[in-house]
mmCIF entry with sequence, helices, sheets and N, C-alpha, C, O atoms, coordinates in Angstrom:
data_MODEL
# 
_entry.id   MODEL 
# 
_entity.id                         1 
_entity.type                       polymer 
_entity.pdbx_number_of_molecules   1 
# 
_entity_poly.entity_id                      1 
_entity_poly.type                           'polypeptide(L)' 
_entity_poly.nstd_linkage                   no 
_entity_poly.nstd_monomer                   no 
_entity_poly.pdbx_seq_one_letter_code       
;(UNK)(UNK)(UNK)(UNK)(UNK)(UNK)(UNK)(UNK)(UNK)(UNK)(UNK)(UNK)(UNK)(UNK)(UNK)(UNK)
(UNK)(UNK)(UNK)(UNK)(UNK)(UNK)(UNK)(UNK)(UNK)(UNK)(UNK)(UNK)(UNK)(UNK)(UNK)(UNK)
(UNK)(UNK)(UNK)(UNK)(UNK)(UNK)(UNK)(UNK)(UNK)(UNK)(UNK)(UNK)(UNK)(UNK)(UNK)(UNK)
(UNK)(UNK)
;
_entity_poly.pdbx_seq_one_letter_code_can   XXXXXXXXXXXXXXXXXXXXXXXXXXXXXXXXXXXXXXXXXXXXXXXXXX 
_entity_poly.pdbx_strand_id                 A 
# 
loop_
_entity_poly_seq.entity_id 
_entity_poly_seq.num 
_entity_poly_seq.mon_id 
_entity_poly_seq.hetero 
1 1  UNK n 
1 2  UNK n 
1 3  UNK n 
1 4  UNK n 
1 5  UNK n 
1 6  UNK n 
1 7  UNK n 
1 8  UNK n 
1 9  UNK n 
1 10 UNK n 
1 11 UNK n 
1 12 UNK n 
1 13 UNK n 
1 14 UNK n 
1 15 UNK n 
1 16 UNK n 
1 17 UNK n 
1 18 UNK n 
1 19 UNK n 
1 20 UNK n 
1 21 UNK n 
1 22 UNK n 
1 23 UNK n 
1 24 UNK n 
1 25 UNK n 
1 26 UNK n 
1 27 UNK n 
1 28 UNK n 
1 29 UNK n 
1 30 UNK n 
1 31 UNK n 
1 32 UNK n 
1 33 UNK n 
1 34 UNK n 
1 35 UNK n 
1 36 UNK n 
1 37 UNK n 
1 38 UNK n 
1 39 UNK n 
1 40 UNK n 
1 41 UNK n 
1 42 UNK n 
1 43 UNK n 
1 44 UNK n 
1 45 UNK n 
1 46 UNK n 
1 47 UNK n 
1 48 UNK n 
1 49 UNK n 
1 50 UNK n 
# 
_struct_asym.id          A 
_struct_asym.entity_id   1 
# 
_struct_conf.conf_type_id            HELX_P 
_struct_conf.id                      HELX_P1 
_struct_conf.pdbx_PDB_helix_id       AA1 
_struct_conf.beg_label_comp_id       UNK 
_struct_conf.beg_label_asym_id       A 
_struct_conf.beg_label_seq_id        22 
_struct_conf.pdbx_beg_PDB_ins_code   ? 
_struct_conf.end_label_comp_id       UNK 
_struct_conf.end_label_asym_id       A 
_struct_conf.end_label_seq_id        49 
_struct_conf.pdbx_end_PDB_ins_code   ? 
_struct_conf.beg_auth_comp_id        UNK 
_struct_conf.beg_auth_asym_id        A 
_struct_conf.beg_auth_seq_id         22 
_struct_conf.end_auth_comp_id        UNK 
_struct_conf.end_auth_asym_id        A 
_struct_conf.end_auth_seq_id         49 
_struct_conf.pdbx_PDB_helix_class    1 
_struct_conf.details                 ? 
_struct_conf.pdbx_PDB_helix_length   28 
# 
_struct_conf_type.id          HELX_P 
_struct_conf_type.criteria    ? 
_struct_conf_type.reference   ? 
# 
loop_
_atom_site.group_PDB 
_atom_site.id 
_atom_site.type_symbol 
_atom_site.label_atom_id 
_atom_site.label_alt_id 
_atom_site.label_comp_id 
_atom_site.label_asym_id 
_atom_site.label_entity_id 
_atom_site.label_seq_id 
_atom_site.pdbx_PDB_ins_code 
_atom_site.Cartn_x 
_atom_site.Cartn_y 
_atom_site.Cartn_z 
_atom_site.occupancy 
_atom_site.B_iso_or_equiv 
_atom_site.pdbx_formal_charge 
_atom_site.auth_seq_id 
_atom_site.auth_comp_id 
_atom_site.auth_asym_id 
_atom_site.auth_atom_id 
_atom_site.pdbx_PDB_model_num 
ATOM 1   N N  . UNK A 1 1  ? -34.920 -2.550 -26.471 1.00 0.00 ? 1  UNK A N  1 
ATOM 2   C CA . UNK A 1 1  ? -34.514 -1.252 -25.928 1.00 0.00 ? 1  UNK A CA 1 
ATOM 3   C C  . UNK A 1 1  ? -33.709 -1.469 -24.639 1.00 0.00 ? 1  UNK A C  1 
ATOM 4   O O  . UNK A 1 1  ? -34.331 -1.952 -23.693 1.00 0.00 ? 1  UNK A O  1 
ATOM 5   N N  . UNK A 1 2  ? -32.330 -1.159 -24.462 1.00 0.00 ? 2  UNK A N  1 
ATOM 6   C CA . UNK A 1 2  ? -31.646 -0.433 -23.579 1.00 0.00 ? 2  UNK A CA 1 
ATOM 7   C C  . UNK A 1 2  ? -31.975 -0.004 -22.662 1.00 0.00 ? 2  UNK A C  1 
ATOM 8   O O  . UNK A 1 2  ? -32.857 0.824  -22.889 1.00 0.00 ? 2  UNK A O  1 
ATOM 9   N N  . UNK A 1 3  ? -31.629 -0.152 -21.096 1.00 0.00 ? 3  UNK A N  1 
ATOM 10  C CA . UNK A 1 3  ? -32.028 1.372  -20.114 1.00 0.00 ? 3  UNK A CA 1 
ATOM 11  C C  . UNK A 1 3  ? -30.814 1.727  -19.904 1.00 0.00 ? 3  UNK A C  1 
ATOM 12  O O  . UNK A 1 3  ? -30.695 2.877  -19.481 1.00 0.00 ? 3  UNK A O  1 
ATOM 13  N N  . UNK A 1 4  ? -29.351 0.813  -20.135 1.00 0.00 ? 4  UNK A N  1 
ATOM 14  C CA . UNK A 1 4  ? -28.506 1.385  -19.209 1.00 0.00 ? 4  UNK A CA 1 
ATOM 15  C C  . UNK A 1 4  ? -27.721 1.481  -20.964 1.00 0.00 ? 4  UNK A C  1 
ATOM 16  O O  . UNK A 1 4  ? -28.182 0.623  -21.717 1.00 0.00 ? 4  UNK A O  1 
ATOM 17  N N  . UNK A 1 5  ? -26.840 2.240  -21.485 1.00 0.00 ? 5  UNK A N  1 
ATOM 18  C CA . UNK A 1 5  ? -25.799 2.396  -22.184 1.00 0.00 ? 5  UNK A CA 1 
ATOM 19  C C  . UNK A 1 5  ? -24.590 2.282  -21.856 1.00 0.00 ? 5  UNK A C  1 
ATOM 20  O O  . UNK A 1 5  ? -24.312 2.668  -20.721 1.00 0.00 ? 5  UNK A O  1 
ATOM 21  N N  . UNK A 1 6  ? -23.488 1.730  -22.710 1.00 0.00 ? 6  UNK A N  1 
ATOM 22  C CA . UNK A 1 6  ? -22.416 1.489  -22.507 1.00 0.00 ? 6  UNK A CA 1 
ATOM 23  C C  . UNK A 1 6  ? -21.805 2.686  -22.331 1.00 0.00 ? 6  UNK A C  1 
ATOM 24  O O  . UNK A 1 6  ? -21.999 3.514  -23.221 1.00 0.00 ? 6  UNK A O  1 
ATOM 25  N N  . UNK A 1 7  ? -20.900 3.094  -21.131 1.00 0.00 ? 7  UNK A N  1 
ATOM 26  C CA . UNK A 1 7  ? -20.358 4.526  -20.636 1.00 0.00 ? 7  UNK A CA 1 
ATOM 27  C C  . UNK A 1 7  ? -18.833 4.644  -20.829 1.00 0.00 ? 7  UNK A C  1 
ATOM 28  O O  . UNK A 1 7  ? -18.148 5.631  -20.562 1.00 0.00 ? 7  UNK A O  1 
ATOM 29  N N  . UNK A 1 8  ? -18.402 3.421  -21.360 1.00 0.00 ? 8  UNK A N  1 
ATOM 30  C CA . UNK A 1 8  ? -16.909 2.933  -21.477 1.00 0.00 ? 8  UNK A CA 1 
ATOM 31  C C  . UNK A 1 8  ? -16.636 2.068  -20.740 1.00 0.00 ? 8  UNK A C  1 
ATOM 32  O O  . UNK A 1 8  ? -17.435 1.361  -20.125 1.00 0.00 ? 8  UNK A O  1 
ATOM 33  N N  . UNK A 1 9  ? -14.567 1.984  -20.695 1.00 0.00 ? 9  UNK A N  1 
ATOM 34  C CA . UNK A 1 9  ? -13.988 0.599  -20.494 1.00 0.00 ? 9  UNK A CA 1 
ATOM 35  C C  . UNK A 1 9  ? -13.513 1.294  -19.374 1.00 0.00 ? 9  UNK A C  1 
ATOM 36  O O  . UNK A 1 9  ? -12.984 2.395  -19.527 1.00 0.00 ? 9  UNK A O  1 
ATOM 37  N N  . UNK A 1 10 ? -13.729 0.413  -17.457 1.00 0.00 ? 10 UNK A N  1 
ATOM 38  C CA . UNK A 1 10 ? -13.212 0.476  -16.457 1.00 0.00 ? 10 UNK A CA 1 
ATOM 39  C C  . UNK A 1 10 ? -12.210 -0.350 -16.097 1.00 0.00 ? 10 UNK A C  1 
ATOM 40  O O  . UNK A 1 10 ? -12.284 -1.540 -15.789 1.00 0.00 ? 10 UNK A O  1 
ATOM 41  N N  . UNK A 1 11 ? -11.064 0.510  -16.169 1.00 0.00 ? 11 UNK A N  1 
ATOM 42  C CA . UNK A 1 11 ? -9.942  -0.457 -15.642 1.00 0.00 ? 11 UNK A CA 1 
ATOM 43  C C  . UNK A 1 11 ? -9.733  -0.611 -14.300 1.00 0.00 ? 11 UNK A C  1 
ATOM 44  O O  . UNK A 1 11 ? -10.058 0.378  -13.644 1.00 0.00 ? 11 UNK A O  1 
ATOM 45  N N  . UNK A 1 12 ? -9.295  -1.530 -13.684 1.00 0.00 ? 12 UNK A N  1 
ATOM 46  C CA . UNK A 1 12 ? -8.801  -1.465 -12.077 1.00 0.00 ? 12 UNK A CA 1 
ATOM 47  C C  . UNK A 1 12 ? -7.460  -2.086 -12.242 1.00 0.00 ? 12 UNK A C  1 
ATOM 48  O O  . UNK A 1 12 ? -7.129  -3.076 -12.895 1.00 0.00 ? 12 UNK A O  1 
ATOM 49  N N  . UNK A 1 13 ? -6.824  -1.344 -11.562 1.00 0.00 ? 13 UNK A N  1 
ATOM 50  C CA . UNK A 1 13 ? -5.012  -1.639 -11.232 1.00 0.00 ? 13 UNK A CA 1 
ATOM 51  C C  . UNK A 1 13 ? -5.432  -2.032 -9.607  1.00 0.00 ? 13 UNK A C  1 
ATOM 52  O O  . UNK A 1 13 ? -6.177  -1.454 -8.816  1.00 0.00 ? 13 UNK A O  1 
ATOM 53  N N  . UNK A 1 14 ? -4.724  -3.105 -9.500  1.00 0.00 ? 14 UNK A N  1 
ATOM 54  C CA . UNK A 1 14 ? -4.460  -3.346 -7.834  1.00 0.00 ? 14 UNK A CA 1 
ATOM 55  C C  . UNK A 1 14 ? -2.667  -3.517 -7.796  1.00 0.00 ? 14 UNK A C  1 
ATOM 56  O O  . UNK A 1 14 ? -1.988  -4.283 -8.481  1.00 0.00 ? 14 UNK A O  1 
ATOM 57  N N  . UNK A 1 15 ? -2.355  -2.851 -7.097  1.00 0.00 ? 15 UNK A N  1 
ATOM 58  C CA . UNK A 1 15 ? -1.176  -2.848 -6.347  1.00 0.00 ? 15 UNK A CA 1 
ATOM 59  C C  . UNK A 1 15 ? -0.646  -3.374 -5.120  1.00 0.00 ? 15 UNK A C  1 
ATOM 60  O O  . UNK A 1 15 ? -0.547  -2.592 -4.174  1.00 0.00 ? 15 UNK A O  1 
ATOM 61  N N  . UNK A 1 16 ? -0.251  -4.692 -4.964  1.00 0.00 ? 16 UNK A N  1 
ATOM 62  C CA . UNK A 1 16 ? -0.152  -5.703 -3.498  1.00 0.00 ? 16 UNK A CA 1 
ATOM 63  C C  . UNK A 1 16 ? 1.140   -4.542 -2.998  1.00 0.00 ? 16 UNK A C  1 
ATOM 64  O O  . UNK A 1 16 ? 2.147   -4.071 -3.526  1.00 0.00 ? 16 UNK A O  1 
ATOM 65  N N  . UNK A 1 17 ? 0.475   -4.428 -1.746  1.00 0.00 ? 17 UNK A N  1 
ATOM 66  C CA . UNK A 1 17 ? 1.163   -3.591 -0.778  1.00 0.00 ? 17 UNK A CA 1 
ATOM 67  C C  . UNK A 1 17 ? 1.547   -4.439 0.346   1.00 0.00 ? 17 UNK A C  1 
ATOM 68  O O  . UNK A 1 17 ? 0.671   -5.219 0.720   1.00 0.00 ? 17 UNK A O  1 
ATOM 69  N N  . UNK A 1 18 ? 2.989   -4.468 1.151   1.00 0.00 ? 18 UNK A N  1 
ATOM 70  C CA . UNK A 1 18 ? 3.144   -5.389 2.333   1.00 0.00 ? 18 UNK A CA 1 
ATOM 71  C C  . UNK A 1 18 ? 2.566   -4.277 3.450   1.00 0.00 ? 18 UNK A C  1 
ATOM 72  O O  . UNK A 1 18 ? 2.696   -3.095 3.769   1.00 0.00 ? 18 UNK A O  1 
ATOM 73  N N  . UNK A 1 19 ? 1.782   -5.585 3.844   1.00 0.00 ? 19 UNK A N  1 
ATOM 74  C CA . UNK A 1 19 ? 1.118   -4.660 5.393   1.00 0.00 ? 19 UNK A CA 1 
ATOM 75  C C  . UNK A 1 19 ? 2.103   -5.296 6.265   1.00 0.00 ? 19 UNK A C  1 
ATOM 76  O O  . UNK A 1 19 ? 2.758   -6.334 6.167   1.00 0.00 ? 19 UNK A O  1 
ATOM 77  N N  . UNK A 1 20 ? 2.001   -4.164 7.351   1.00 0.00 ? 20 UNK A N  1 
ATOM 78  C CA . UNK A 1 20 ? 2.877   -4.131 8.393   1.00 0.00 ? 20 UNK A CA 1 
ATOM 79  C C  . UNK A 1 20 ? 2.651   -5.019 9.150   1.00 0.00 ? 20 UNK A C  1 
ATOM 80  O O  . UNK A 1 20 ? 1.468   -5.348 9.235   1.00 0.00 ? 20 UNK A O  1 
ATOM 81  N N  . UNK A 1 21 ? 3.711   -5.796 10.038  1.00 0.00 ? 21 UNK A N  1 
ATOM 82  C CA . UNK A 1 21 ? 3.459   -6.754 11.254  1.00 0.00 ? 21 UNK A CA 1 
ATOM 83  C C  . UNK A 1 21 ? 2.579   -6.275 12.159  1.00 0.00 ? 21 UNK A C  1 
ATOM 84  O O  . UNK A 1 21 ? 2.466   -5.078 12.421  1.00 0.00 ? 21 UNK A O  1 
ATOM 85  N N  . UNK A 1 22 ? 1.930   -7.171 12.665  1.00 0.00 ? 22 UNK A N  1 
ATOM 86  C CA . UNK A 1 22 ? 1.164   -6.529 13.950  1.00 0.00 ? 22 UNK A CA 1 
ATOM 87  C C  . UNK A 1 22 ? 1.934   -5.568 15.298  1.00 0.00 ? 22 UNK A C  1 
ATOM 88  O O  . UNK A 1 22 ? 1.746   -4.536 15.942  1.00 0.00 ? 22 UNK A O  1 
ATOM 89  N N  . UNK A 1 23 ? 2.852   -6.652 15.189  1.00 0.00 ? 23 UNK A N  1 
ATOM 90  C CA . UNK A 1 23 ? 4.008   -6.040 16.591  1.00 0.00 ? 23 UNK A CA 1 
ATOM 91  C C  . UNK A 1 23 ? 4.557   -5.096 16.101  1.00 0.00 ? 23 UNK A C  1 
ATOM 92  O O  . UNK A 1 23 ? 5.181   -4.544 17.007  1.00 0.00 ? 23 UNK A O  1 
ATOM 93  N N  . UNK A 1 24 ? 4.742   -4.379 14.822  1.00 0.00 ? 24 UNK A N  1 
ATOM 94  C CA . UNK A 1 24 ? 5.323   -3.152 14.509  1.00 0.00 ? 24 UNK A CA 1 
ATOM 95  C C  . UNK A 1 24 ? 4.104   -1.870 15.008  1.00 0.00 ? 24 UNK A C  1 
ATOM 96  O O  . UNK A 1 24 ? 4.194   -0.881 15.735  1.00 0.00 ? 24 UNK A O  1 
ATOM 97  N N  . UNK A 1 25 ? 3.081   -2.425 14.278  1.00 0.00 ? 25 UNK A N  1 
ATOM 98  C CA . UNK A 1 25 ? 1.952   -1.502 14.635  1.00 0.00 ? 25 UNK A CA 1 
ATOM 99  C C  . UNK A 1 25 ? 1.796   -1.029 15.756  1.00 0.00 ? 25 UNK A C  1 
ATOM 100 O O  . UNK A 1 25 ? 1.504   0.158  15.903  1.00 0.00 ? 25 UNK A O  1 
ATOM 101 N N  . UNK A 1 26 ? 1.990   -2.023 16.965  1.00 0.00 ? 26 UNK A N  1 
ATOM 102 C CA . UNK A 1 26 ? 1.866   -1.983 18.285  1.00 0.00 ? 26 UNK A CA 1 
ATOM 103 C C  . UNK A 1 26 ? 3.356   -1.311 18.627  1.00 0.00 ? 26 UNK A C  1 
ATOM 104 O O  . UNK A 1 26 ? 3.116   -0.254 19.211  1.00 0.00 ? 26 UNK A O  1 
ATOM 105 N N  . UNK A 1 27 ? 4.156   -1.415 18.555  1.00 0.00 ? 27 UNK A N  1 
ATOM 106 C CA . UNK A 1 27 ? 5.343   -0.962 19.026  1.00 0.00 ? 27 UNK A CA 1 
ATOM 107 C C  . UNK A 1 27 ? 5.392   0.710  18.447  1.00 0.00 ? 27 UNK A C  1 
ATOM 108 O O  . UNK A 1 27 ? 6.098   1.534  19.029  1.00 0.00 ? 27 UNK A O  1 
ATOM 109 N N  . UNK A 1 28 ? 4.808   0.970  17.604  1.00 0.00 ? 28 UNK A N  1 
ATOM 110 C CA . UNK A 1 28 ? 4.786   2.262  16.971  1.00 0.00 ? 28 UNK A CA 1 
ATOM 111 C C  . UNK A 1 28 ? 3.358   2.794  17.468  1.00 0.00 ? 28 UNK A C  1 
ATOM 112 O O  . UNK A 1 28 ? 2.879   3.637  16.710  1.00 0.00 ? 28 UNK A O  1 
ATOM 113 N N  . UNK A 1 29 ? 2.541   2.454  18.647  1.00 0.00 ? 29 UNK A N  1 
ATOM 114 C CA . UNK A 1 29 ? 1.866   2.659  19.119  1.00 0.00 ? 29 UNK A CA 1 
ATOM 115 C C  . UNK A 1 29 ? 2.173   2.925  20.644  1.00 0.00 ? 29 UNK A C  1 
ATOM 116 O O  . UNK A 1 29 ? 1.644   3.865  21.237  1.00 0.00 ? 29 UNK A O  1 
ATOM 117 N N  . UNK A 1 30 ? 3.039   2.066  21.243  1.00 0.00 ? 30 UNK A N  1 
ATOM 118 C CA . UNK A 1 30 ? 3.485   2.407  22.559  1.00 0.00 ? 30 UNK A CA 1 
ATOM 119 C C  . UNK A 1 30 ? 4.158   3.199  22.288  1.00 0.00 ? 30 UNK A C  1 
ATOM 120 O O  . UNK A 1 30 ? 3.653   4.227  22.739  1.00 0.00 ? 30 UNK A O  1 
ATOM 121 N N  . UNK A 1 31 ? 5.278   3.481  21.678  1.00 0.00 ? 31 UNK A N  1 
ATOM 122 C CA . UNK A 1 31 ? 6.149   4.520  21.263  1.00 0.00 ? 31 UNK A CA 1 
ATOM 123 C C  . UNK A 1 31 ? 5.589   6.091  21.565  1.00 0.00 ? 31 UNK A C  1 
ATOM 124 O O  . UNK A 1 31 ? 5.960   6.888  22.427  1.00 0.00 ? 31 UNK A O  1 
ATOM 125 N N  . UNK A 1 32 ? 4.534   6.225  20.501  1.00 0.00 ? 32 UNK A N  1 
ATOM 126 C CA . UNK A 1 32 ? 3.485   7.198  20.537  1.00 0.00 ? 32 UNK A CA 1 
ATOM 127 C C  . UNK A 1 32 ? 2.821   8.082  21.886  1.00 0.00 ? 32 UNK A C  1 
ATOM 128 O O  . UNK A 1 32 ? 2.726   9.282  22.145  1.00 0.00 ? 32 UNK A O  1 
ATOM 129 N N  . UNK A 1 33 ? 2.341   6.559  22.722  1.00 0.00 ? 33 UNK A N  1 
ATOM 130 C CA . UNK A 1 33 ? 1.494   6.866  23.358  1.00 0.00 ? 33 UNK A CA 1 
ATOM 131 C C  . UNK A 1 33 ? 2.948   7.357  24.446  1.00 0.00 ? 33 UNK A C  1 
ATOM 132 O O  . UNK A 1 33 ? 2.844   8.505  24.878  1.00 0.00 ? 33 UNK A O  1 
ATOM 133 N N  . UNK A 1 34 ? 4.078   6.675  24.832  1.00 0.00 ? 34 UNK A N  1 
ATOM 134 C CA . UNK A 1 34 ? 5.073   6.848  25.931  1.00 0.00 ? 34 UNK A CA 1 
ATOM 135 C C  . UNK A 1 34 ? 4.986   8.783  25.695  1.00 0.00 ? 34 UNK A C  1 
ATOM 136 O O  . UNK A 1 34 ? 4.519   9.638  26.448  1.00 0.00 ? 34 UNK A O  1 
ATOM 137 N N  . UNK A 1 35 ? 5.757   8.931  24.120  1.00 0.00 ? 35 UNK A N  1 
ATOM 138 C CA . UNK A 1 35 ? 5.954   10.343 24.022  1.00 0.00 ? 35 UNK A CA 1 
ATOM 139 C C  . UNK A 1 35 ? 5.342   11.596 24.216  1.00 0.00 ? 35 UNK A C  1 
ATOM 140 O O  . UNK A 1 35 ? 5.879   12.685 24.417  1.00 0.00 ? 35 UNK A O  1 
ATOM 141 N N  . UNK A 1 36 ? 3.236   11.080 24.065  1.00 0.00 ? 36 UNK A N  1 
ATOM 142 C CA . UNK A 1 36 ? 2.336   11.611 24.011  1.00 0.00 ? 36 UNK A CA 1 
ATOM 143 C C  . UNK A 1 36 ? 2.633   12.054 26.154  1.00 0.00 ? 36 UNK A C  1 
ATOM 144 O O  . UNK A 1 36 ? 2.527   13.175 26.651  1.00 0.00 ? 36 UNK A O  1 
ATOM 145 N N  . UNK A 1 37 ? 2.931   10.956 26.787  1.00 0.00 ? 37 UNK A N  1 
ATOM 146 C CA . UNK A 1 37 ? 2.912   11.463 28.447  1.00 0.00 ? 37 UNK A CA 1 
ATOM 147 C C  . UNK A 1 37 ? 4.407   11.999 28.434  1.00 0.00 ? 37 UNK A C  1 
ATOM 148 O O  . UNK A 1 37 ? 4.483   12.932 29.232  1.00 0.00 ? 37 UNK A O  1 
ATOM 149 N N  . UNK A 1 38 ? 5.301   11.812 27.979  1.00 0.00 ? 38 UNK A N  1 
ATOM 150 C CA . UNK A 1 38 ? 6.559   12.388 28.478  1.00 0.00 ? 38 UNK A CA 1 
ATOM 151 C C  . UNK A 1 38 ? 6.251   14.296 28.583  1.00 0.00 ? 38 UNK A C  1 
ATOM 152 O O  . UNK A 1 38 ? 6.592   15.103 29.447  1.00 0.00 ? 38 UNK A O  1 
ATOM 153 N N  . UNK A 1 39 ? 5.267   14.519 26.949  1.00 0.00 ? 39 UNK A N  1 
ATOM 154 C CA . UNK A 1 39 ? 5.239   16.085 26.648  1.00 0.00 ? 39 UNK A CA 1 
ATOM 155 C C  . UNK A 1 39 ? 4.606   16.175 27.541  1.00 0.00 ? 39 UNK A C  1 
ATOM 156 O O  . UNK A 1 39 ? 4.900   17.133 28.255  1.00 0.00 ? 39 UNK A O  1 
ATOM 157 N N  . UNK A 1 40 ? 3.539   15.377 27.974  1.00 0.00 ? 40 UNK A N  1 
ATOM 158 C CA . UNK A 1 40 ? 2.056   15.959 29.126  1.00 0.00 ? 40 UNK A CA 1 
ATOM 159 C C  . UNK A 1 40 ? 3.217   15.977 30.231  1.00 0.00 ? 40 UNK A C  1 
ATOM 160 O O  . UNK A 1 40 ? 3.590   17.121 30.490  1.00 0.00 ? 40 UNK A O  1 
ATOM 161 N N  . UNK A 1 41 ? 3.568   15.431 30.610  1.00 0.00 ? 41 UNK A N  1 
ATOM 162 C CA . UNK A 1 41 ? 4.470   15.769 31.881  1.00 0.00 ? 41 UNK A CA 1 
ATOM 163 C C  . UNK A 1 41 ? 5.535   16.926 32.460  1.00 0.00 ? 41 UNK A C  1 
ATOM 164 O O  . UNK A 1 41 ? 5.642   17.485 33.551  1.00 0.00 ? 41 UNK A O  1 
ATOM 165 N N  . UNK A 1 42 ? 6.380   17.026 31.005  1.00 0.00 ? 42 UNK A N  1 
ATOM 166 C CA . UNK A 1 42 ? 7.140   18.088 31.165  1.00 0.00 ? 42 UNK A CA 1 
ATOM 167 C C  . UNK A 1 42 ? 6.462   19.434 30.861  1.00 0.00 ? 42 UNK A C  1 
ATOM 168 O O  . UNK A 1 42 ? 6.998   20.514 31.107  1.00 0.00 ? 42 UNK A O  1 
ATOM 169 N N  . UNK A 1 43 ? 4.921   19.253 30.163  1.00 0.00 ? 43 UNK A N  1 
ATOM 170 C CA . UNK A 1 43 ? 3.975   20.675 30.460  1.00 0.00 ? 43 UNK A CA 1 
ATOM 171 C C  . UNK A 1 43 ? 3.973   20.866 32.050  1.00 0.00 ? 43 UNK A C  1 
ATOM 172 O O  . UNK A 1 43 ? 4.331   21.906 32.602  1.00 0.00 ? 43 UNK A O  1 
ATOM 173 N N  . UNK A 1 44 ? 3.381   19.367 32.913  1.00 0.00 ? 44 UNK A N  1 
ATOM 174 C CA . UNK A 1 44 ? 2.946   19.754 33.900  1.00 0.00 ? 44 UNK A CA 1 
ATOM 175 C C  . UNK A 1 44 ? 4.019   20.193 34.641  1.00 0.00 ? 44 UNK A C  1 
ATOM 176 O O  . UNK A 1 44 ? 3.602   21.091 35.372  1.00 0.00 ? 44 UNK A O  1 
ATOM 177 N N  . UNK A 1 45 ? 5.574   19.944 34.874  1.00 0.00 ? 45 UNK A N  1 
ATOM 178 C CA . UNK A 1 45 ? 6.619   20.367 35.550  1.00 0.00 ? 45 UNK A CA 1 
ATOM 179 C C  . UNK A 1 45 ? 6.765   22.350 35.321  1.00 0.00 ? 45 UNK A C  1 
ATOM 180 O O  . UNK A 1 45 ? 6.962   23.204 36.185  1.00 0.00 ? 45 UNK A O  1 
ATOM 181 N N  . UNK A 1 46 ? 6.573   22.499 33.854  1.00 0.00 ? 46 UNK A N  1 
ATOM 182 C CA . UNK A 1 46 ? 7.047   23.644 33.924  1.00 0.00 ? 46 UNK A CA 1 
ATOM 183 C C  . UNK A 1 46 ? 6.045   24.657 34.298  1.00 0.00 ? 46 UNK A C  1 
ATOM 184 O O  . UNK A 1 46 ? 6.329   25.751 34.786  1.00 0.00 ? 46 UNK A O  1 
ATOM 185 N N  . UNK A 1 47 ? 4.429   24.078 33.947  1.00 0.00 ? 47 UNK A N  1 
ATOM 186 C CA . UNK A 1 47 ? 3.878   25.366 34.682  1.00 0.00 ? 47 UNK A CA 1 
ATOM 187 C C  . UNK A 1 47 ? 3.858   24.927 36.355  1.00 0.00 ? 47 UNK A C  1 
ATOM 188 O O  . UNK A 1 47 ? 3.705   25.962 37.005  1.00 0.00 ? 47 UNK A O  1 
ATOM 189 N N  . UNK A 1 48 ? 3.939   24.007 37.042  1.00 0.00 ? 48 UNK A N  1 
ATOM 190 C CA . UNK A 1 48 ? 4.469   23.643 38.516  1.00 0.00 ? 48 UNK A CA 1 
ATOM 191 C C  . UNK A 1 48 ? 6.114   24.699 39.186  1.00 0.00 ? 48 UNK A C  1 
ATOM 192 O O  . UNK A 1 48 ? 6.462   25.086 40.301  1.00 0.00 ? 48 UNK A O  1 
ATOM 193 N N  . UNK A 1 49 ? 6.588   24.784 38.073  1.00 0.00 ? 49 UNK A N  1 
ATOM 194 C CA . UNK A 1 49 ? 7.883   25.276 38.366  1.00 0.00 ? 49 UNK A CA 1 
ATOM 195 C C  . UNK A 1 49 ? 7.532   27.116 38.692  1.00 0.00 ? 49 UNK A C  1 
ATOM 196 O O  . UNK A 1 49 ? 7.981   27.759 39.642  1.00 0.00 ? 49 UNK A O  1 
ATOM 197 N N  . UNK A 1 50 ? 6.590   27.651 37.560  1.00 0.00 ? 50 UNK A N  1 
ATOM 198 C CA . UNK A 1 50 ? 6.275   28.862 37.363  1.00 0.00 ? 50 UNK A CA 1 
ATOM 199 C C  . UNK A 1 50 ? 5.149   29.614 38.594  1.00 0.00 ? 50 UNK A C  1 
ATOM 200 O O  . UNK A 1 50 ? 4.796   30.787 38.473  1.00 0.00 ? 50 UNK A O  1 
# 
């Protein structure tokens, strides 16, 4: 006797993906973070201005 039954056929597809350079990661991270203070800044100018 059985406990487990056959439930069917599992396929797996793997797809090799190129991962990104490290220094891209990072450079698209400073990038980010520069733009993230440029907006905080020019918030803080314009309600300073008002």
């Amino acid at each position: 006797m059985h406990l487990f039954k056959e439930s069917g056929i599992f396929s797996f597809d793997f797809e090799v993906k190129t991962v990104p350079e490290s220094s891209t990661v990072l450079g698209l991270g400073i990038v980010g973070l520069l733009a993230l203070s440029l907006s905080r800044l020019q918030k803080l100018n314009r309600s300073s201005l008002n």
